[in-house]
C-alpha positions in Angstrom: -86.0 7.7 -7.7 -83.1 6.0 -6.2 -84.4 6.2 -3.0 -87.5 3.7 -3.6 -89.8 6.7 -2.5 -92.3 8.3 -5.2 -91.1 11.5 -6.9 -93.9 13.5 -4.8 -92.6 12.0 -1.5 -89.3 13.3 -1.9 -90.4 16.9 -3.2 -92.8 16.5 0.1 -89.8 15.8 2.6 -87.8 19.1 0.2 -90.1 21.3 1.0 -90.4 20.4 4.6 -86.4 20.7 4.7 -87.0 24.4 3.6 -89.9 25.1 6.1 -87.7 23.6 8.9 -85.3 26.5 8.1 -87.8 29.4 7.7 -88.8 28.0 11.8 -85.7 27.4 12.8 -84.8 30.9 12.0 -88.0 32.5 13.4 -87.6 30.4 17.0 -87.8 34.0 18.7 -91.4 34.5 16.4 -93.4 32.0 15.4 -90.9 29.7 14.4 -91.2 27.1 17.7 -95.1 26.9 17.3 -94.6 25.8 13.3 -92.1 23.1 14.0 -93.8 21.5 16.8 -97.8 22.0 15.7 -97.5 22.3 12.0 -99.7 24.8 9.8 -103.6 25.0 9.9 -105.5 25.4 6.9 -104.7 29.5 6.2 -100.5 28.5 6.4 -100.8 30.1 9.7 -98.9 28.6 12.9 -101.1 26.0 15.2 -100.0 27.1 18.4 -101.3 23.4 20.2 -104.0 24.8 22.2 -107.6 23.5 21.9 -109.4 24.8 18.4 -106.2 25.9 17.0 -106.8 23.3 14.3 -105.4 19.5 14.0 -104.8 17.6 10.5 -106.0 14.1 10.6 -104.8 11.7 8.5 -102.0 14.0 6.8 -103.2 17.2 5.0 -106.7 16.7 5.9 -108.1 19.5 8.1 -110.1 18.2 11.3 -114.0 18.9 11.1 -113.9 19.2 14.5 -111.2 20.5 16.5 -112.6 19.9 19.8 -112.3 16.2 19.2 -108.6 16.3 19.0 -108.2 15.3 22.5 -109.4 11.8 21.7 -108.7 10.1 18.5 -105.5 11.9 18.4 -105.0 13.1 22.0 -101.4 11.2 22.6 -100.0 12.6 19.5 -101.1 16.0 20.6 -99.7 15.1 23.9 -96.2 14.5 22.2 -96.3 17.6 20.5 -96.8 19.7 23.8 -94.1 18.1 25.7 -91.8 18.8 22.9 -92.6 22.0 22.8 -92.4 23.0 26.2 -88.9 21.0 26.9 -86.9 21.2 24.0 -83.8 23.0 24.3 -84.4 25.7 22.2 -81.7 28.0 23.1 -79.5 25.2 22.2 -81.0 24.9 18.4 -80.9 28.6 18.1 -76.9 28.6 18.8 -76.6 25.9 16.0 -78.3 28.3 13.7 -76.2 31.6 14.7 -72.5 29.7 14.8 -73.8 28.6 11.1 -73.7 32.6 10.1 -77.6 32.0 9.3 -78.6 34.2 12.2 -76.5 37.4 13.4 -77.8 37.5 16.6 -80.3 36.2 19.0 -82.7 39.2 17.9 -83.4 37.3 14.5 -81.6 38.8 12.2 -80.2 36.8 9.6 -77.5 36.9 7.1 -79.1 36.9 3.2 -76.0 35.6 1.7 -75.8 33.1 3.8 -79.5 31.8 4.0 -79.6 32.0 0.9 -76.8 29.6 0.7 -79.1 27.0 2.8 -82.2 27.4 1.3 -80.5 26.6 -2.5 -78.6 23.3 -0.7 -82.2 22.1 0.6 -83.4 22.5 -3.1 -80.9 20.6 -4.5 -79.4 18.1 -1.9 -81.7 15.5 -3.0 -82.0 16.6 -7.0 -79.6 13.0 -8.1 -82.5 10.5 -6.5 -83.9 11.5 -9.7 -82.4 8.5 -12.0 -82.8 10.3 -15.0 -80.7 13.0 -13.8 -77.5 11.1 -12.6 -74.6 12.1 -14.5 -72.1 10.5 -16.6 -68.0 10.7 -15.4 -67.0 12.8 -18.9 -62.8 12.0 -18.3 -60.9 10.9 -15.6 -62.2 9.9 -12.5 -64.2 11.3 -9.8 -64.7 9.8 -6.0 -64.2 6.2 -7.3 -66.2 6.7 -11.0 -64.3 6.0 -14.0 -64.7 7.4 -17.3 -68.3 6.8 -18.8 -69.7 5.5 -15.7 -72.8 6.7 -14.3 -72.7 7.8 -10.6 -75.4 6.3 -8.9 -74.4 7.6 -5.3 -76.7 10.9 -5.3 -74.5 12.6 -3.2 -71.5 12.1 -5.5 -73.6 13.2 -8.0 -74.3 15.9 -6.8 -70.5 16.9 -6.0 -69.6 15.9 -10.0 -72.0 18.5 -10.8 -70.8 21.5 -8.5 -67.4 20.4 -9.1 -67.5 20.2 -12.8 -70.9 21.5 -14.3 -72.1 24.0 -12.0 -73.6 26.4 -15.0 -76.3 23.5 -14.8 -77.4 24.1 -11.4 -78.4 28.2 -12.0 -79.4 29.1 -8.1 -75.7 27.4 -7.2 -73.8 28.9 -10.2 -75.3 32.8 -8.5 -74.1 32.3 -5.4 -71.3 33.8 -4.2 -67.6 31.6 -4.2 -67.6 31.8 0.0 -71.5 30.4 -0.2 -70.6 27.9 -3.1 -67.9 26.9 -0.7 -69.6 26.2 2.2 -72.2 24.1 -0.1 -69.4 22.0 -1.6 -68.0 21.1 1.6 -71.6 19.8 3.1 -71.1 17.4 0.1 -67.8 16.0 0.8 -67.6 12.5 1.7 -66.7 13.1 5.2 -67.6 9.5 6.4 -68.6 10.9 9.7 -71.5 9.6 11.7 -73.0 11.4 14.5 -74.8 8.3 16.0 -71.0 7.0 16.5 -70.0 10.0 18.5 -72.9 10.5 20.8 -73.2 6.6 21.3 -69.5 6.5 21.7 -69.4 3.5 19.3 -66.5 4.4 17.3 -62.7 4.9 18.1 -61.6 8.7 17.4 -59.8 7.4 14.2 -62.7 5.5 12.3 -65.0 8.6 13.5 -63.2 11.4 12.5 -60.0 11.4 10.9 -61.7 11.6 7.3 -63.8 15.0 8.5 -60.6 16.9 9.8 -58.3 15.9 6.5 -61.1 18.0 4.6 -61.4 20.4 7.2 -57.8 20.9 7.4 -57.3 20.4 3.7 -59.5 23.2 2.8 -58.9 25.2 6.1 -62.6 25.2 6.6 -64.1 27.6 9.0 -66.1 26.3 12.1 -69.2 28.4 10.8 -68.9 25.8 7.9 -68.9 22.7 10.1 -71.9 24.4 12.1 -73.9 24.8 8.4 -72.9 21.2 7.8 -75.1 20.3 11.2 -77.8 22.6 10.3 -78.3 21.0 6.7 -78.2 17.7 8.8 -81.3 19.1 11.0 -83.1 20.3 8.5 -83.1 17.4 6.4 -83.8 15.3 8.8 -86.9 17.9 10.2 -88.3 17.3 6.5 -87.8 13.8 6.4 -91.9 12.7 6.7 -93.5 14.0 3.2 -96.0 16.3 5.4 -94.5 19.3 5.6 -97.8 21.2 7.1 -97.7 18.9 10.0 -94.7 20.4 11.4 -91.5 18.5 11.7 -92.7 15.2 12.7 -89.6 13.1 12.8 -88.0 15.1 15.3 -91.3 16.0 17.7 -92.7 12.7 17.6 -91.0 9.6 16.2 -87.1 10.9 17.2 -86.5 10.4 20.4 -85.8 13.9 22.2 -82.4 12.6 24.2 -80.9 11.9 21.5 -81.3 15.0 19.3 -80.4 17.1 22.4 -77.0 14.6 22.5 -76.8 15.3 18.6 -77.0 18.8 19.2 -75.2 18.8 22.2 -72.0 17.1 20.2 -72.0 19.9 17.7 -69.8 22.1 19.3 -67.1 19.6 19.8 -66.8 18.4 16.3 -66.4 22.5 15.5 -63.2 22.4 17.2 -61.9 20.1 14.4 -61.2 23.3 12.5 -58.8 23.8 15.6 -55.2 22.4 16.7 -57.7 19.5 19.0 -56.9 16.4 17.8 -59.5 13.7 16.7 -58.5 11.7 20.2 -58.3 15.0 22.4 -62.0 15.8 20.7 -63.4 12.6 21.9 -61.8 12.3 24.8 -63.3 15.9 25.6 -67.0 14.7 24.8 -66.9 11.6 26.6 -65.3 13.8 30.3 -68.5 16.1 30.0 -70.9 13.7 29.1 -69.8 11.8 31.8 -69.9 15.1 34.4 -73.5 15.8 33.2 -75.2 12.3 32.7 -72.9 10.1 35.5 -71.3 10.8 38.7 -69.6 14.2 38.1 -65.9 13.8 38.0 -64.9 11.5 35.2 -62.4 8.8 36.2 -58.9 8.7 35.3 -56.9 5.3 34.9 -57.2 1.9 33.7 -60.4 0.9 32.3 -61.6 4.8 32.6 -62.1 5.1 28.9 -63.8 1.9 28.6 -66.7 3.2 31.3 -67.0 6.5 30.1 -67.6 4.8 26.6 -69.7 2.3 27.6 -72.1 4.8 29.7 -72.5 6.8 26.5 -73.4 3.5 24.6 -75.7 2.1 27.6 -78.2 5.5 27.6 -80.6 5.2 29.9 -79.3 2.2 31.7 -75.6 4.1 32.5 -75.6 3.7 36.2 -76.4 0.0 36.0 -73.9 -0.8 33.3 -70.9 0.7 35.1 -71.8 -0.7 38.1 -72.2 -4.4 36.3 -69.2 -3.5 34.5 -67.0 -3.5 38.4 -68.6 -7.6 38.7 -66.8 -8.8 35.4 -64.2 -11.2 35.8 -60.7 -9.5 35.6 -60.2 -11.1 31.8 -63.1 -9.6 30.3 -62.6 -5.9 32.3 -59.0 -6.4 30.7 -60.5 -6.9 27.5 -62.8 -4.1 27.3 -60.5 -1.6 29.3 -57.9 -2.0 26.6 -59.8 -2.2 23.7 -61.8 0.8 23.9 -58.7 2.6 25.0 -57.4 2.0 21.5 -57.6 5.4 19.1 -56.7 4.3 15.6 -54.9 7.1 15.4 -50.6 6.9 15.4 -49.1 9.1 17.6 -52.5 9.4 19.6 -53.5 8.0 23.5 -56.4 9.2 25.6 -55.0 11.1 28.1 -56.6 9.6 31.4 -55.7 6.6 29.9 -52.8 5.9 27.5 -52.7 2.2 28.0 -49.1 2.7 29.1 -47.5 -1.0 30.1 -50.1 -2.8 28.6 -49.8 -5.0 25.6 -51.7 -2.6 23.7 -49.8 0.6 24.1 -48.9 2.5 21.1 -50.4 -0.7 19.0 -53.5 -1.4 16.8 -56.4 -1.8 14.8 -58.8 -0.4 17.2 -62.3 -1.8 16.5 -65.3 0.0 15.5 -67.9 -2.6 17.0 -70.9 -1.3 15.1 -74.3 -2.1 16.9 -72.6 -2.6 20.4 -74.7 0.4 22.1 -78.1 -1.4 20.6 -76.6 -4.7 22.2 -76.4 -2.9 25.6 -79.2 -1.6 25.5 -81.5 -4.5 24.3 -79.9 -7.4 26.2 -78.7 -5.0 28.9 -81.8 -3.8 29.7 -82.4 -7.6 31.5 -78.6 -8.7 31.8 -76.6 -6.1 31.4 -73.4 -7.9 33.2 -74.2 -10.5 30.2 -74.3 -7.5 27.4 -70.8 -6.5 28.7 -69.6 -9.9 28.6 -70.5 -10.8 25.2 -69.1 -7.2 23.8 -66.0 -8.7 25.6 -66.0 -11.8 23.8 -66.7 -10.5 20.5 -63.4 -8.5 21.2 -61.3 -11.0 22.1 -62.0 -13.0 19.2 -61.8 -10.3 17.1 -58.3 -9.6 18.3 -57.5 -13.0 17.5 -58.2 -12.6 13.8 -56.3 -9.0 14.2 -53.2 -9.0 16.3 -52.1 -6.0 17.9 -49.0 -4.4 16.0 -47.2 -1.4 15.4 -47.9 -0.6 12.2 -51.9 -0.8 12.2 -51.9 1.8 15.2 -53.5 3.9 12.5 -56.1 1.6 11.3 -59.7 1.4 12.2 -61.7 -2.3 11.9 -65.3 -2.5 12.0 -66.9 -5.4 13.5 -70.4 -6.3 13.1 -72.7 -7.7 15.1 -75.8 -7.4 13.3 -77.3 -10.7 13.9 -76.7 -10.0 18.3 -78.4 -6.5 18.3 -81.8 -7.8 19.2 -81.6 -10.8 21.4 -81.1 -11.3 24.8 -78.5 -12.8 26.8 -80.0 -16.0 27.1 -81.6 -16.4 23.4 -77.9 -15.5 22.3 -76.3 -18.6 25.1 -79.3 -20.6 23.8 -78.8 -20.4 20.0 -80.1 -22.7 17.7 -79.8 -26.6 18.1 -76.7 -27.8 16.0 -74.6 -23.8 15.5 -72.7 -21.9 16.8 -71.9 -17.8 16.4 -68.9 -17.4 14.6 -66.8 -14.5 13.7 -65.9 -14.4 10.4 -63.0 -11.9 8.8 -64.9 -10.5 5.0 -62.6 -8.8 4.5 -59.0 -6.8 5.7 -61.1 -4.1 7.4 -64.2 -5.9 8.4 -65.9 -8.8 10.2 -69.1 -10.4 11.0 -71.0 -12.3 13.6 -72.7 -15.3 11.8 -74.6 -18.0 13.2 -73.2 -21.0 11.4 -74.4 -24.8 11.9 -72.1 -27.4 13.5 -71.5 -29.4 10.7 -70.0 -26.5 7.8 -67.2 -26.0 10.7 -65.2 -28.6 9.1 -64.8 -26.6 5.8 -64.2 -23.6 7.3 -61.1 -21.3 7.3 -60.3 -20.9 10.7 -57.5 -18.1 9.8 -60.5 -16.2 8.8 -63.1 -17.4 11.5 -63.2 -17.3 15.5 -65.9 -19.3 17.1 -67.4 -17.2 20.1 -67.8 -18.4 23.3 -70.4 -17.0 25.0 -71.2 -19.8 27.2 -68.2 -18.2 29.1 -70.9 -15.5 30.4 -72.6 -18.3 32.2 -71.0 -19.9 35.2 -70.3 -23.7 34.7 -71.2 -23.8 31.0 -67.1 -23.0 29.4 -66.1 -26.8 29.6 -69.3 -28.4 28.1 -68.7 -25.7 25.2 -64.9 -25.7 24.6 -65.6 -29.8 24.7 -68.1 -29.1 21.6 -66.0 -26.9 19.7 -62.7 -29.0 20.3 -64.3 -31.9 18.1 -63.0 -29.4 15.1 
């Protein structure tokens, strides 16, 4: 397969994708009890309790259930506390605005399930190599004529788009259901992990999603189905489908699926008037009011905090409060640039950068890996975190100017070789580099650590040396003296 698993591993994570569905449907049966405890060996429900039954070592039944409590007793643990504090009324919403379920009494569309159950069966068909299809005229999504699309997802599309007679349990659905399926395939370039991190302007996160939705005046029941394939594919995604859905009750952690879920219902507004800024803009003010300090703030630098609290998780109350102790430069920095939309015609509304250099300018930058930078190194020092995410902007800027006519354009920086170091491992280095920002290409850059001596044959129209000495008191003269030398 394409995917470097074995054949029988993905069929595994398939048909845990379709039991995830069958319990996600039945939450108000016997669904909750499956999804958190898994099967025992009739196919009947574990319910957790002591001698309902425990699988060790995947698929094999326990000999003796009473010893569950030791050899396995934290993973049992795990499962119990998932169960008892998920927000199930919150999954079960995601489910009914999908059209799956009518109502809260478990009744459920056929059409539509029916829909979801064939998508599970065939989402994953093109990791099969031998199956990949060959571009027959024209082009398709990038693929020329008598090309083979590797991308299984594209794949997949060619297939409904052009040959859908060869997928039988697609070709007899109805057009609405064959609709909904086609869209869940659409390159939509969306990704949740930028929204609920808050790592990604509203342009670079969303504009491609609400072309198609607009495009194809898709329904918000359709956007909902898209997030329900999501969950169950990712409920499937360990090849042990009797255990129960073991990414999401022990190895996902449970904050961030009820963010995830919680962000669903904004991105169904995108089949509304809500712009892609007004949508983001709208996230970040509640998750601010529930997570924060209540009222979100309004001004300069507003965005910036409310962004960086979403990126910071569990340490949000220190990193706004660290944020306050930057020096005026750096604040600057990061107020503006995370104010930016990469949309034209676009400004957050509590803070439209009005008088600044920025207003009404662009790129915006999409610094991908900033929230596991404040989380790693600002976890110790998170006024150091802030001030390296500063720096990294500023330099970028220098490689991007700000200008009228990129207002609508999205850059993504990445910082890739900073996500898992602290502060000081990031001021220390190694003996004889430096970090270096280096523009790949017209939409992109990269952090690299680059030795003293290549600087000399470097383009510096395409590289910015970052100075993160500049976190440190006393340490920006011995380090602009360095760097001067070339």
């Amino acid at each position: 397969t394409s995917s470097g698993r074995t054949a029988d591993d993905e069929y595994q994570r398939t048909i845990g994708a379709l039991f995830a569905i069958f319990w996600l449907i039945r939450l108000d049966i016997d669904g909750k009890e499956s999804f958190c405890f898994g099967l025992d060996e009739f196919w009947d429900p574990r319910t957790g309790a002591p001698g309902s039954g425990h699988y060790s070592g995947h698929g094999t039944e326990s000999p003796h259930p009473e010893h569950e409590e030791t050899a396995t007793s934290t993973e049992w643990r795990k499962r119990r506390k998932f169960f008892a504090e998920c927000d199930w009324p919150a999954l079960q919403k995601v489910i009914i605005d999908s059209g799956l379920l009518l109502s809260k009494d478990g009744k459920h569309d056929e059409d539509r399930t029916l829909a979801m159950l064939v998508l599970l069966a065939i989402h994953d068909i093109m990791k099969l190599t031998d199956l990949q299809p060959v571009v027959d005229k024209g082009t398709f999504i990038g693929y020329k004529a008598g090309e083979v699309i590797s991308d299984h997802d594209v794949a997949l599309s060619f297939v409904l788009t052009r040959v859908p007679e060869v997928l039988p349990s697609f070709a007899g659905l109805n057009q609405k259901q064959q609709e909904s399926i086609k869209f869940t395939h659409c390159k939509l370039e969306y990704n949740m992990g930028w929204l609920v991190q808050a790592e990604a302007p509203p342009g670079a996160l969303l504009r491609t999603f609400r072309k198609v939705v607009i495009k194809g005046k898709v329904p918000a029941s359709d956007i909902a189905f898209y997030f329900v394939h999501w969950l169950t594919d990712l409920a499937g995604a360990e090849p042990f489908p009797l255990e129960g859905s073991e990414k999401f009750v022990l190895k996902f952690p449970r904050r961030i699926l009820e963010q995830f879920i919680y962000s669903f219902s904004f991105i169904e507004n995108l089949s509304g008037e809500a712009t892609e800024t007004q949508i983001v803009e709208d996230y970040l003010e509640k998750r601010w009011r529930t997570d924060v300090w209540g009222p979100a703030p309004r001004g300069s630098n507003s965005i910036a905090k409310m962004r960086i609290a979403c990126m910071a998780q569990q340490e949000t109350d220190v990193a706004i409060n660290q944020f306050n102790e930057l020096t005026p430069a750096d604040q600057m920095v990061l107020g503006e640039e995370l104010a930016l939309t990469g949309c034209r015609g676009q400004q957050y509304e509590r803070d439209s950068l009005e008088g600044t250099e920025s207003h009404r300018k662009g790129p915006a930058f999409l610094v991908y890996y900033a929230p596991a930078l404040l989380q790693k190194a600002g976890k110790k020092d998170p006024r150091g975190a802030l001030a390296a995410l500063a720096e990294v902007l500023r330099r970028a800027r220098e490689l991007w100017p700000l200008s009228t006519k990129d207002v609508d354009k999205s850059v993504t920086i990445r910082i890739d070789a900073l996500k898992e170091m602290d502060i000081p491992s990031i001021l220390k280095a190694e003996a004889g580099a430096h970090f270096v920002l280096t523009k790949t290409s017209s939409v992109e850059a990269m952090v690299k650590l680059k030795p003293v001596e290549d600087f000399k044959g470097l383009d510096w129209k395409l590289n910015q040396v970052l100075n993160f000495a500049s976190c440190r008191k006393g340490s920006l003269k011995r380090r602009r003296t360095q760097i001067d030398e070339f």
